[in-house]
C-alpha positions as CSV (number, residue, x, y, z in Angstrom):
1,X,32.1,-21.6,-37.4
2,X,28.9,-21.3,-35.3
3,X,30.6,-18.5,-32.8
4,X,32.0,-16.4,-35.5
5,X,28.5,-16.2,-36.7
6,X,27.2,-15.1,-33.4
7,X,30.2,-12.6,-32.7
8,X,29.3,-11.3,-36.3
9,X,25.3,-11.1,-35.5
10,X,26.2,-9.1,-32.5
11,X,28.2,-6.3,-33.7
12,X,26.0,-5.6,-36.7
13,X,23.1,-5.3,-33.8
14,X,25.1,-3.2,-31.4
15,X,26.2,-0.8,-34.9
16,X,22.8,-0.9,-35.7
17,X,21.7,0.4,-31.9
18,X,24.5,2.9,-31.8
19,X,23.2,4.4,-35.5
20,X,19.8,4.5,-34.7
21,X,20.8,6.4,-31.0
22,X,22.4,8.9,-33.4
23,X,19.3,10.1,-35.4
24,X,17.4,11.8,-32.9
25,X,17.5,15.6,-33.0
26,X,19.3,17.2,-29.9
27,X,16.9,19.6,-27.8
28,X,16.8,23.3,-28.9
29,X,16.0,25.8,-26.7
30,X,12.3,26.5,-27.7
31,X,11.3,22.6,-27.1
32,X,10.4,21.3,-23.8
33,X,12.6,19.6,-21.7
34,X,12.2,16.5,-20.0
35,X,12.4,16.9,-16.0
36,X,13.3,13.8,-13.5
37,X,11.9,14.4,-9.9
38,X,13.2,12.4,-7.3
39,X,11.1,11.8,-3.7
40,X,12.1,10.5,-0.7
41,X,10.2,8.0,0.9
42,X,7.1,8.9,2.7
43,X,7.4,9.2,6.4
44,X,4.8,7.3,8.2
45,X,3.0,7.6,11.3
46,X,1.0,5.3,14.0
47,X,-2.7,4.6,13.6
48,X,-5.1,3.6,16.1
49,X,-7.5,1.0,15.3
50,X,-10.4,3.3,15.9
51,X,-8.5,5.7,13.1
52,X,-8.6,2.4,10.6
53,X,-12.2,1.6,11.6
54,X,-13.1,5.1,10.3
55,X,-12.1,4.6,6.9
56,X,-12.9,0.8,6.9
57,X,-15.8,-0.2,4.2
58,X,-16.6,0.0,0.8
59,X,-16.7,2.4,-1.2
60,X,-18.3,3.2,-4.8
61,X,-15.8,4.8,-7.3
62,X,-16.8,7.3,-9.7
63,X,-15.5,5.1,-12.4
64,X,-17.8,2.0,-11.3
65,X,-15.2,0.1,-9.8
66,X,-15.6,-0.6,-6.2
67,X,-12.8,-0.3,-3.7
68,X,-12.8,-2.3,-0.5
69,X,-11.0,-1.1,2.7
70,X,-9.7,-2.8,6.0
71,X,-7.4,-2.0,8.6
72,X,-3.9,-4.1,8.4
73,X,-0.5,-3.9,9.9
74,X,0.9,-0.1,9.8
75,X,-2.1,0.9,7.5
76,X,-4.6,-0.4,5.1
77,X,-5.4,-3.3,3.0
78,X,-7.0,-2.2,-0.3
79,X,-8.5,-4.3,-2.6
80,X,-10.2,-2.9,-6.2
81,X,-12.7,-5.3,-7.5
82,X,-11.5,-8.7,-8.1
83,X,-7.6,-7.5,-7.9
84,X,-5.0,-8.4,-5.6
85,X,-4.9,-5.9,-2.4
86,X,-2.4,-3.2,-1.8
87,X,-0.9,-2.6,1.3
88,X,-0.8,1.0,1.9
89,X,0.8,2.8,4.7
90,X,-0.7,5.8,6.7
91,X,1.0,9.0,6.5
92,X,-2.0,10.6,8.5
93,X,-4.8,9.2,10.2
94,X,-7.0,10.5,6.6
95,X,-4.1,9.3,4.3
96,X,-2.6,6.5,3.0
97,X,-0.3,5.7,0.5
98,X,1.6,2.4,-1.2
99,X,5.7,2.0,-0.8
100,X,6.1,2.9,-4.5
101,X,4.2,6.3,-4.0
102,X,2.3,5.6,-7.2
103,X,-1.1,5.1,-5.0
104,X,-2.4,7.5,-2.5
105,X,-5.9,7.6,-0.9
106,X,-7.2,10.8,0.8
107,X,-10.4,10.0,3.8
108,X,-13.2,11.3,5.5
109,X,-13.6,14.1,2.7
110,X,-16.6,15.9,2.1
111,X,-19.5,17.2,4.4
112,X,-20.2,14.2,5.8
113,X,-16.6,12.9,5.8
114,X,-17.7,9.5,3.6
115,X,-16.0,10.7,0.1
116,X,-12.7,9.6,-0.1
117,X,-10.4,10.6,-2.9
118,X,-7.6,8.3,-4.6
119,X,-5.4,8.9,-7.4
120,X,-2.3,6.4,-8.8
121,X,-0.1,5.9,-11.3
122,X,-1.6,3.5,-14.7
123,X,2.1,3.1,-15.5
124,X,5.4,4.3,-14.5
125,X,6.8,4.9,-17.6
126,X,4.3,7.4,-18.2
127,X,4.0,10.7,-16.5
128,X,-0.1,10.5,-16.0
129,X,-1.6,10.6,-12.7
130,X,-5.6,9.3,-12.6
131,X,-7.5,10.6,-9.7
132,X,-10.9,8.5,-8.8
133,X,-13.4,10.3,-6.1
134,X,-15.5,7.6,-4.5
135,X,-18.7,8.2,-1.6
136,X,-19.2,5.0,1.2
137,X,-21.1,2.5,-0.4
138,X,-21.1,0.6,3.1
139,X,-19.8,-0.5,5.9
């Protein structure tokens, strides 16, 4: 008795998933449409450690967070206040970014080349990108 009661359970959830697909409206023409881009992964290239003692440090973000930067293998290590560290890859001696793409950090900006510039990805299900500017707090 017990399975027909689960076999039952589950078709009334699956008719009630398929009726509830059915009553959004279909896109017209005057309504956006939603758009899907696909990268490739970024190509990286070969730091020296003098290039990864440039950008080593910490740094103050405009949002009062404070980032802090060392070298590591094939990039950077990146930690964010109390967070885990990020591994981020160099795709230029000045840029770095994680596997996923959803972090990039920009160096030696500015006039004096201490401002560094980083913008990621809150969440991947939503298409916001947050861009934090930060100045060398140390080194």
């Amino acid at each position: 008795m017990r399975p027909l009661t689960l076999v039952m359970t589950v078709s009334l959830l699956m008719i009630a998933a398929d009726a509830a697909a059915q009553s959004r409206y279909p896109v017209t023409g005057s309504e956006a449409i939603s758009s899907v881009q696909v990268r490739a992964p970024a190509r990286t290239v070969r730091v020296y450690q003098e290039q990864l003692d440039a950008v080593r440090g910490t740094y103050a973000l405009s949002n009062g967070w404070r980032l802090k930067v060392n070298s590591a293998a094939g990039g950077i290590s990146a930690q964010i206040d109390r967070q885990p560290a990020m591994h981020l890859v160099a795709l230029s001696p000045d840029r770095f970014t994680s596997y996923d793409g959803n972090v990039t950090m920009e160096f030696n900006r500015g006039d004096t080349g201490d401002d560094m510039l980083m913008s990621y990805v809150p969440d991947p299900r939503v298409a916001q990108v947050i861009v934090v500017r930060a100045t060398l707090a140390q080194r």
